[in-house]
C-alpha positions in Angstrom: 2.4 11.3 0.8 0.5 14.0 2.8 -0.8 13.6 6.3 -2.6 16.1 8.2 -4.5 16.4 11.2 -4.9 13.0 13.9 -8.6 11.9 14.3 -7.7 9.3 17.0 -5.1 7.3 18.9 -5.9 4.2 20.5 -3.7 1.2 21.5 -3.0 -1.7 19.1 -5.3 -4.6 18.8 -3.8 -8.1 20.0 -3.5 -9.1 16.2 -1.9 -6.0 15.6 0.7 -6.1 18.2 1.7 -10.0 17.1 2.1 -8.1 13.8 4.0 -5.7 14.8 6.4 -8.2 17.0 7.0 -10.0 14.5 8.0 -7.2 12.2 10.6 -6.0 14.7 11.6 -9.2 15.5 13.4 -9.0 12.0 13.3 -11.4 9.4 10.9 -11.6 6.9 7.9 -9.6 7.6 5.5 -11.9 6.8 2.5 -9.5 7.4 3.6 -7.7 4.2 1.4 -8.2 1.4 1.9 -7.3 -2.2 -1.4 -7.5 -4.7 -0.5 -7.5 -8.3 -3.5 -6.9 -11.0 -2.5 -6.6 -14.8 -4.6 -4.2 -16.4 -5.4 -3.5 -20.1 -6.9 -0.9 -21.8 -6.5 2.5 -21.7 -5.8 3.7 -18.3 -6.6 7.1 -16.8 -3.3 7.4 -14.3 -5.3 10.9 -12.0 -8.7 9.5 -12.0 -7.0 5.6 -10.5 -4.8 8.3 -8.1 -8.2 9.9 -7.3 -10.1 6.4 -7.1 -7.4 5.0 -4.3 -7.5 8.7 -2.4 -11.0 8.5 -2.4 -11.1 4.6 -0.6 -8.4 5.9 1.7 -10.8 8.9 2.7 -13.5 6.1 3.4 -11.7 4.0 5.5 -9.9 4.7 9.2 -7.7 1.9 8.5 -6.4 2.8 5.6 -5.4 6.4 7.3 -3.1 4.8 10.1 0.4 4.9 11.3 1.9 3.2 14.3 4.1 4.3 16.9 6.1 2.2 19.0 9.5 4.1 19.7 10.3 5.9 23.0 6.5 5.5 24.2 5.4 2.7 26.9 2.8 0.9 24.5 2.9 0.9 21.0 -0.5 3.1 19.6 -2.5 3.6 16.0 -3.1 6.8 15.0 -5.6 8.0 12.2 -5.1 10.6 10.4 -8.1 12.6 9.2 -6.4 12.3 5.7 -3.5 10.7 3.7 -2.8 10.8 0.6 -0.9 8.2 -1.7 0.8 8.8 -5.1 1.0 6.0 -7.8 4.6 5.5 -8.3 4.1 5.2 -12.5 7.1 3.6 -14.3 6.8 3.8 -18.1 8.5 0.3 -19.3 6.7 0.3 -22.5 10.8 0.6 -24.4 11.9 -2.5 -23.0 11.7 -6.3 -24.7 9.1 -8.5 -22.4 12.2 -9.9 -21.1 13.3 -6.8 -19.6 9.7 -5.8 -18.5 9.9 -9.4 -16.6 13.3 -8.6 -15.0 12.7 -5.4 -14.1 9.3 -6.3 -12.6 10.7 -9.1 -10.6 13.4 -7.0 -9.3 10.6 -4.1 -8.2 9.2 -6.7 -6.5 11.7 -7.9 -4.4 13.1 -4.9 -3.5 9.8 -3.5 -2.4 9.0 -6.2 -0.3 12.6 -5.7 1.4 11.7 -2.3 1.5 9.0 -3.1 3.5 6.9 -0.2 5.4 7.3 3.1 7.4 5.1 2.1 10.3 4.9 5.9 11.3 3.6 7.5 8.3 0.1 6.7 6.9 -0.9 5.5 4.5 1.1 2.0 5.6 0.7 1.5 1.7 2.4 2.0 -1.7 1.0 1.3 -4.9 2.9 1.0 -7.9 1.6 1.4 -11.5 4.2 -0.2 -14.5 2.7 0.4 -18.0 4.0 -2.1 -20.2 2.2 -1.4 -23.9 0.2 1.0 -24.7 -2.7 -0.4 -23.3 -1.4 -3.0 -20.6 0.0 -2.2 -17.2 0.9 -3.9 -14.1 -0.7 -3.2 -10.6 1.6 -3.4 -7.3 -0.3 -2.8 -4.4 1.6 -3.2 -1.3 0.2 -3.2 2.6 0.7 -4.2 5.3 -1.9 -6.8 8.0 -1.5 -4.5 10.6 -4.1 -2.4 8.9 -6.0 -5.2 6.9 -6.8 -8.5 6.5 -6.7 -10.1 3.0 -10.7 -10.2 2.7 -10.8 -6.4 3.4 -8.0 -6.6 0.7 -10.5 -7.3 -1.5 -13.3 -5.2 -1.0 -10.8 -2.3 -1.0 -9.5 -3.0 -4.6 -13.0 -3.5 -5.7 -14.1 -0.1 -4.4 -11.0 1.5 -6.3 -11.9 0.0 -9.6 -16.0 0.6 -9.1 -14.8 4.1 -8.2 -12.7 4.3 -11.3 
């Protein structure tokens, strides 16, 4: 993950501070979001990278970090770019059992994992190739930076772009 110059900082939106309460407030963080796809076919793993770089470039939202500690409101900042890297497993070895285990493990630990508010993009995307022509999609954000109907337009503009 690369992040370079800021375009903007601006204070948090109402939604966005309740977000970002309830994230600190500990607990689970229930403005976490994880967006699984199953894909099949063959898959080109640079042009999807390039496809999810090139949405990112698109949208402001999906170029900010949040900064809360030792200032006297919390802010967003965009980044004029970030970059994300699809974190490939290859699982294609394992029985379907182990695929489901290890899946459901990723899963859980990712979402314990949570997110670094401070580095942009507040997003991870995770790519698990099963067979040689079926893989499995993890796509985790965060609310603070969009709803689940942008969600979807954003995941539709990766796989048009792809």
């Amino acid at each position: 993950m690369i992040t370079e110059k800021i375009m903007s900082i601006s204070p948090l939106t109402p939604m966005q501070q309740a977000f970002l309460f309830h994230k600190l407030a500990g607990g689970v963080d229930e403005g976490f979001l994880q967006v699984q796809y199953v894909i099949k076919g063959e898959l080109n793993l640079p042009l999807l990278t390039d496809s999810w770089n090139r949405v990112i470039d698109k949208h402001d939202a999906l170029r900010i970090s949040i900064h809360y500690k030792d200032i006297q409101k919390p802010v967003q900042v965009i980044h004029e770019q970030s970059i994300i890297e699809i974190d490939f497993r290859n699982w294609r070895n394992f029985s379907e059992e182990e695929q489901r285990s290890r899946l459901e493990f990723h899963i859980t630990s990712d979402k314990k994992k949570g997110l670094d508010f401070s580095k942009a993009p507040l997003m991870r995307v995770a790519l698990m190739q099963l067979s040689e022509e079926k893989y499995h999609l993890i796509w985790s954000c965060h609310h603070i930076s969009l709803d689940a109907w942008s969600a979807g337009i954003i995941l539709n503009e990766v796989f048009q772009l792809y």
